[in-house]
N, C-alpha and C positions, 0 to 999 in steps of 0.2 A: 375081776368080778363084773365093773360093766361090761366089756368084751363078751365075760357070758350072758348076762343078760340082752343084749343086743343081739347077738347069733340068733339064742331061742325065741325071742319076740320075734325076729326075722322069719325063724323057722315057720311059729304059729301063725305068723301073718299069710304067709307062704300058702301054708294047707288051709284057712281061714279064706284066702282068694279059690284057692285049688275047690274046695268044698262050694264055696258058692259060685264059679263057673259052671258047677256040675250038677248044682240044682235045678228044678224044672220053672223054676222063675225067669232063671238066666236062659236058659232055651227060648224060653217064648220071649224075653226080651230081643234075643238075640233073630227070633225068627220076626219080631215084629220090627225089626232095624232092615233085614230084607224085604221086608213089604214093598210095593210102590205104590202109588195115589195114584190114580189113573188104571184105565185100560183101556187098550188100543179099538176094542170092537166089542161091544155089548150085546151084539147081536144073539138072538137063540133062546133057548130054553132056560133060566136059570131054576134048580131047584132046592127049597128050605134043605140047609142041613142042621143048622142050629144059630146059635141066640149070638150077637155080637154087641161087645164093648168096648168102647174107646175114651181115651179123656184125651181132649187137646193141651198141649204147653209145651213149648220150646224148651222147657227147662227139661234136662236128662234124668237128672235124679226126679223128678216130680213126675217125668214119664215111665220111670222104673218102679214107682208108687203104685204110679195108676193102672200100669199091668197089674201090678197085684190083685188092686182091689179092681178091676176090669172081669179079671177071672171071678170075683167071691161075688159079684154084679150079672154074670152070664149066667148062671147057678141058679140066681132066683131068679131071671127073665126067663130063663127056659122053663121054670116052674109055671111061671105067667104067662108065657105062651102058650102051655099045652092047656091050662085052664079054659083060654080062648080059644081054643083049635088049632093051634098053630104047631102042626109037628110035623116031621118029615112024610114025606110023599098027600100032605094036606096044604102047603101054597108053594107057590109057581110064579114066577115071572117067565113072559115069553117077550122079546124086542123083535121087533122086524124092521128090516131098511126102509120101509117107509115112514119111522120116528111114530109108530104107533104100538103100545103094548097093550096085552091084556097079561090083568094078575089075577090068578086061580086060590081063590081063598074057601077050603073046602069045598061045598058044592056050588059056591058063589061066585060070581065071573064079573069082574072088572075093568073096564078098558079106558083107553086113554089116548092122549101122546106124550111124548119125553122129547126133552134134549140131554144131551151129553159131551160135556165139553171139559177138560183139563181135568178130571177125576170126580167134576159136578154131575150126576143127575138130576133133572127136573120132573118129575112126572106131573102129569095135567090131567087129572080122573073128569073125564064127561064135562072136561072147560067149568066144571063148579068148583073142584078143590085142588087145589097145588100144594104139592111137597118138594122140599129138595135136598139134595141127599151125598153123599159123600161115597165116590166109589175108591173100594183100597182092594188091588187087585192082591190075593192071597198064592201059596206055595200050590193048592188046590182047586183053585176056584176065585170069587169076587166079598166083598162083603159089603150091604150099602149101609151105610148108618148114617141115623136122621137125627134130628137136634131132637134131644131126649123128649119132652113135653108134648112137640108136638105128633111122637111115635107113640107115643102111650094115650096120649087121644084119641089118634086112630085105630089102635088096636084096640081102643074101648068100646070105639062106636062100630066095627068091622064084628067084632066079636060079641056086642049086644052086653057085656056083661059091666056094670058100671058101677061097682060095690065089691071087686073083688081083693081080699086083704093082701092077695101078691103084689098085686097090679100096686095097690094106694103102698106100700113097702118101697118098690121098687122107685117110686115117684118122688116117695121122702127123699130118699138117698142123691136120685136127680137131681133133687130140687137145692143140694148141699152143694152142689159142684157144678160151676160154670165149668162150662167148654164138654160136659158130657153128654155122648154122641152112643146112641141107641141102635139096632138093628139086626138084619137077619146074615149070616155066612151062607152062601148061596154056590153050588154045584153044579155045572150044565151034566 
């Protein structure tokens, strides 16, 4: 009797991995393990494709977490983006080799310089304000993400709107999780 008990626990353990390999959890686990930090040349065009999330921690299982809730987090930032204008073919990063960008924020035009070094960007908007930013080069493109708080300030004061119940939603959740890192998926 234990012998059969032990097979069939084996069995359902078996189809229990099998099943969650095949989930779209494990996929984007699996595709965010391919990722790399960094990218080699920044240069060009990048443009909005959509809303990006990440939590830091070395812990594996607490990074299989955080995809979870990373995706249920993109859902309402994209919500909070389009509030503030931020949707596809409406912002632009452009880098040029001379460490100078301009970001295209609707009809709005922002310029700068940046550095970029081991997967850090800096951006420097008009030497008044500084960001810095986390670049993870993706299977399609870049993603920059910025320490949550201070991405959701900026998209407040860019976007004019500073009472909106997405925005103050998305900031709670923030504001729960150290190490959570804010931003956009970007596509030359």
């Amino acid at each position: 009797f234990l012998s059969f008990v032990l097979i069939n626990s084996g069995i359902l353990c078996a189809q229990s991995l099998e099943d969650l390999l095949k989930s779209e959890s494990a996929k984007k686990m699996l595709n965010t393990v391919k990722e790399k930090t960094g990218v080699k040349s920044i240069e060009g065009t990048w443009q909005y494709e959509g809303a990006a999330c990440q939590f830091k921690s070395d812990d594996l299982l607490q990074k299989a977490g955080g995809i979870a809730m990373a995706e249920g987090m993109k859902t309402k930032l994209e919500a909070a983006y389009a509030k503030a204008g931020i949707v596809s073919g409406k912002l632009s990063y452009t880098f040029s080799a001379d460490s100078t960008f301009t970001s295209q924020f609707g009809q709005k035009t922002f310029k700068g310089t940046y550095s970029a070094s081991t997967g850090i960007l800096t951006l420097n908007y008009y030497s008044l304000f500084r960001m810095e930013a986390s670049v993870v080069k993706r299977l399609k493109g870049i993603s920059i993400l910025f320490d949550a708080d201070r991405l959701l300030k900026f998209v407040t004061l860019l976007s004019g709107i500073s009472k909106s119940s997405t925005l103050a939603a998305v900031g709670k959740v923030a504001a729960q999780y150290d190490g959570m890192r804010l931003g956009f998926e970007l596509k030359q």
